[in-house]
C-alpha positions in Angstrom: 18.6 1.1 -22.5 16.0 -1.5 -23.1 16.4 -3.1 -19.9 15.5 -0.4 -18.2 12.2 0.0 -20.3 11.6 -3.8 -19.4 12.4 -3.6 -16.1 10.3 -0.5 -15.8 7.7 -2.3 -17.3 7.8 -4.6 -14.7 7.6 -2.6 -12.1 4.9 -1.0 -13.3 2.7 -4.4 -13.3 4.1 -5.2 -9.7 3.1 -2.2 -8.6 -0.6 -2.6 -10.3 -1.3 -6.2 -9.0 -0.3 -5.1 -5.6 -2.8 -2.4 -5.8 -5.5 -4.2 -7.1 -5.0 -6.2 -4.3 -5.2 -3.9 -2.0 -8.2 -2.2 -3.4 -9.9 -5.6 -3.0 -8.5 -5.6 0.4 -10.2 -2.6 1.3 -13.4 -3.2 -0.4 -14.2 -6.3 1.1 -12.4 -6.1 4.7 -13.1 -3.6 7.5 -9.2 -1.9 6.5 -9.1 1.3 6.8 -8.9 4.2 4.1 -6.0 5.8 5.8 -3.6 2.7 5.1 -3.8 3.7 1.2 -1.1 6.6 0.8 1.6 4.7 3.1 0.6 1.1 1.4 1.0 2.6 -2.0 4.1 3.7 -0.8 5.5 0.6 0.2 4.0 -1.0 -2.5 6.3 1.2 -5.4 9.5 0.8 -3.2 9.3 -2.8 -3.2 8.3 -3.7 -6.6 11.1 -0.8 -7.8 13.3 -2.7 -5.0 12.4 -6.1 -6.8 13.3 -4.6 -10.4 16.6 -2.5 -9.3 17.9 -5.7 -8.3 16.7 -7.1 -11.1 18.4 -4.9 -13.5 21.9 -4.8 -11.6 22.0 -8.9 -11.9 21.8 -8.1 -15.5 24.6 -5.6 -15.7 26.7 -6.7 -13.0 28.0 -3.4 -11.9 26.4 0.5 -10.9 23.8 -1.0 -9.2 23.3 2.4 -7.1 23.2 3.8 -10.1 21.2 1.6 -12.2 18.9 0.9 -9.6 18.2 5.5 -8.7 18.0 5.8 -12.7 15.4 3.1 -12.8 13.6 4.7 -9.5 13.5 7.7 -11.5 12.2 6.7 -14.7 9.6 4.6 -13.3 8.8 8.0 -10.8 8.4 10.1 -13.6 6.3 8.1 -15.5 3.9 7.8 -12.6 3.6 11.3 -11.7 3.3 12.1 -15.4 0.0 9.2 -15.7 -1.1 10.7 -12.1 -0.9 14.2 -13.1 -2.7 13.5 -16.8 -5.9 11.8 -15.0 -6.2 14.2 -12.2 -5.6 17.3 -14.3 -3.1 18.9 -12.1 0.6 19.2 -12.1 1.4 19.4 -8.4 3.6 18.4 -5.7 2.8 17.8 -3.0 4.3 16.1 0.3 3.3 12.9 -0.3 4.7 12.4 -3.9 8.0 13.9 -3.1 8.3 11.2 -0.2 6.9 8.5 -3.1 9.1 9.9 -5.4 12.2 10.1 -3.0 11.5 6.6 -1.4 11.1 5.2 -4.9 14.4 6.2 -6.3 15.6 5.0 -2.7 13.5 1.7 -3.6 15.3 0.8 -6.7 18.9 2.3 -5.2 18.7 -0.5 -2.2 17.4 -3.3 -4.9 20.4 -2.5 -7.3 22.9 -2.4 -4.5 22.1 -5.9 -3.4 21.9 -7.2 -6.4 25.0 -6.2 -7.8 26.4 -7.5 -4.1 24.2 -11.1 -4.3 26.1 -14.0 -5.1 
């Protein structure tokens, strides 16, 4: 159990450089607002891509499995945070695409992970 709080953990500060980053990005190029909701997007399937394999290195086995539940986690932890500063518990079409593409993030990572040699 703790490596998935660590590895969550992780992902969590992936995701957060990447989006400072990008919020640089935006404030100091001519980028476009529009590029934020599909950018963010990418952004948590490839650092919960980066910590699903991460985790199924570490066990060696499950990595669909490891990798969805760590998706998951790190998913509702987000929504939770996102839902606590903007005062409202919604769903809309854009977080059930984050949250399906994250779970589907961290799936992929733990399936080549527990298949990298």
């Amino acid at each position: 159990m703790k490596y998935f709080f660590r590895e969550t953990f992780l992902s969590i500060l992936i995701s957060v450089a990447l989006i400072f980053i990008l919020s640089i990005l935006l404030s100091e190029t001519s980028l476009s607002e529009t590029v934020i909701v599909p950018v963010t997007i990418a952004i948590v399937s490839f650092s919960l891509l980066v910590c699903g394999f991460r985790i199924s290195r570490i066990k060696k086995e499950k990595g669909i499995l490891y990798g969805s539940i760590l998706g998951f986690i790190y998913m509702v932890i987000l929504y939770l945070i996102s839902s606590i500063i903007n005062l409202k518990f919604n769903l809309n079409i854009n977080s059930i695409i984050m949250m399906a593409l994250g779970i589907l993030g961290g799936a992929i990572g733990g399936i080549i992970g527990v298949n990298f040699k």
